[in-house]
N, C-alpha and C positions, 0 to 999 in steps of 0.2 A: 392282423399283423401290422398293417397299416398305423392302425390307430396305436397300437402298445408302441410302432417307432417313434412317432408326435410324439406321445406321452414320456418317452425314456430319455425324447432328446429336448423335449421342452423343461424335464427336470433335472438334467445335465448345467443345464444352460443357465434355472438359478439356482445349482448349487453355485456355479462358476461367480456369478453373481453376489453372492452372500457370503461366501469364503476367498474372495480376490481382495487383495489391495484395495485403498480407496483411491481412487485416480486424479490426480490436480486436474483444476480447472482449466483449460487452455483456450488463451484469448490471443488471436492475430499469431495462433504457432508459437507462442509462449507458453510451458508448462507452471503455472502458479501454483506451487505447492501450497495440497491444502493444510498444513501446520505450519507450526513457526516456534522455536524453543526461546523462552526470553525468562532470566528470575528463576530459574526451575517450573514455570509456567508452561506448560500445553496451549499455544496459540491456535486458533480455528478460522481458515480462512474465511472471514465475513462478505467478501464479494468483492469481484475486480472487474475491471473495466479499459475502457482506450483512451488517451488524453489525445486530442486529435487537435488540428488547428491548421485552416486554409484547405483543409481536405486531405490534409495530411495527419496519420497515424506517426505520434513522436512517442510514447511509453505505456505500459500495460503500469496501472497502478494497484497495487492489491490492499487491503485492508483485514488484520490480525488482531482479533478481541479474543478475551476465557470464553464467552458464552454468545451465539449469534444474538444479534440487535440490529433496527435498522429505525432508531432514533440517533440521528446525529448529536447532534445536543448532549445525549449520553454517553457517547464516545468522545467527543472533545473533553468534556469537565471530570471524567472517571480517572480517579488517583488508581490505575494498578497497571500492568504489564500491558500492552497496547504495539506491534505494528507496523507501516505501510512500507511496501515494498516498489520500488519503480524499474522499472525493466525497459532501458530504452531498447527501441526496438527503429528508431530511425538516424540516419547519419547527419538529416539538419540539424541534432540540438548538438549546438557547441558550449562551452563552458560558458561564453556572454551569454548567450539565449538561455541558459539555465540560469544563470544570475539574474538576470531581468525576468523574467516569469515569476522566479521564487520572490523576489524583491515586490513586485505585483502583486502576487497573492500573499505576502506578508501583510500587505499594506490592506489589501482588503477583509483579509480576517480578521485585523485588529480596528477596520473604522480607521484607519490611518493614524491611529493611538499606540505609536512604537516606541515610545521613549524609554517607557519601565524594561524592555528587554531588548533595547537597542543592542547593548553589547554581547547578548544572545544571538542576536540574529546577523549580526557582523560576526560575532566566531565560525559561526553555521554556515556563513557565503564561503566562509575561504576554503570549505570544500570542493567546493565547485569549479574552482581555479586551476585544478588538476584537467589534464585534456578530459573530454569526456566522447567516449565512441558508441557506437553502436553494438550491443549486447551486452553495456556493462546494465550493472545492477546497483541498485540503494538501496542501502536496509534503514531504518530509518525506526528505533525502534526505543519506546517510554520505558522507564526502567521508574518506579516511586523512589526518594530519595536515592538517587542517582541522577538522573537527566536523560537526556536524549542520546541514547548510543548512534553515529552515523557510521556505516560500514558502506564499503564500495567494493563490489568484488569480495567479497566476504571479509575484507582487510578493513577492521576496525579503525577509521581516523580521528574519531574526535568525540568525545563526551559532551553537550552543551546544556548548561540551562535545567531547569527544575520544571516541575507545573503547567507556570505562566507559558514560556515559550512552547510547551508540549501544547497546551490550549492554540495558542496564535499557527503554530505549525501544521498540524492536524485541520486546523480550520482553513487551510488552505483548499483545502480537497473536500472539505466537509461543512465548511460555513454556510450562512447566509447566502454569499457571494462568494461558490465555490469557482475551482478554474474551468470548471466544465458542469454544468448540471447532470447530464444523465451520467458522466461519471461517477458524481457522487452516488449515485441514486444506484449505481451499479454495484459501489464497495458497500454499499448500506446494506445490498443483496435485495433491492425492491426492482429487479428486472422485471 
């Protein structure tokens, strides 16, 4: 009797398992949803992470490809639907600290080689000029021949740029000299 309950509730438990929902990722009590609608595209959460700095937890960053990868390199230069989501998650980042970081990690994604998409990435700050609090959200998402869609709060603000700046932007999180290594290495999904 014993054993047929094991049995009837150990296969209760993966039907429960096999027929539930698939459940977002939750990093630092943020639910990261594992899809992303971009193009008519099915986005698939590739892995997310904490952008931390001083000891301090400042955004959950997520990252949204068609198919898992965890070659950076192929996610920066890949022309299709593409991703990253930021979840502040602390009351320090104000609109300067998020200018100056982004402005930072522009400059290291690109080798300090900002000219060709200067006025890319001046369109792109003046997002940020809006207050920014604690649980807002960036969507931050590559569209091919359209550009960079930036949404805040789900409230779409600004179309930017083509490609080039999708490369430079993306490498921010994802470069050579990303703004956090195991972050990157988190959205890459090589936890």
């Amino acid at each position: 009797m014993k054993k047929a309950l094991t049995t009837g509730f150990a296969s209760l438990v993966m039907t429960a398992l096999l027929t539930g929902p698939a459940a977002a990722l939750t990093v630092e009590g943020v639910d990261v949803p594992d899809t992303y609608s971009a193009m008519d595209t099915e986005l698939k959460l590739n892995g997310a992470g904490t952008r931390s700095k001083w000891f301090m937890d400042l955004y959950i960053g997520g990252l949204y490809v068609p198919e898992a990868v965890d070659d950076s390199d192929l996610v920066i230069n890949a022309d299709e639907p593409q991703a990253i989501t930021l979840h502040i998650i602390s009351g320090m980042i104000t609109s300067e600290r998020m200018t100056e970081a982004t402005l930072e990690g522009f400059e290291a994604s690109t080798d300090g080689e900002m000219a060709s998409i200067q006025e890319d990435v001046d369109q792109f700050m003046a997002v940020f000029e809006e207050e920014i609090t604690e649980g807002d959200v960036f969507d931050l998402v590559y569209l091919p021949g359209e550009g960079v869609r930036v949404l805040k709060n789900g409230e779409h603000k600004d179309t930017v740029g083509g490609l080039a700046f999708k490369k430079a932007l993306f490498g921010i999180w994802l470069s050579d000299k990303p703004a956090q290594k195991d972050l990157k290495e988190k959205m890459l999904g090589q936890r």
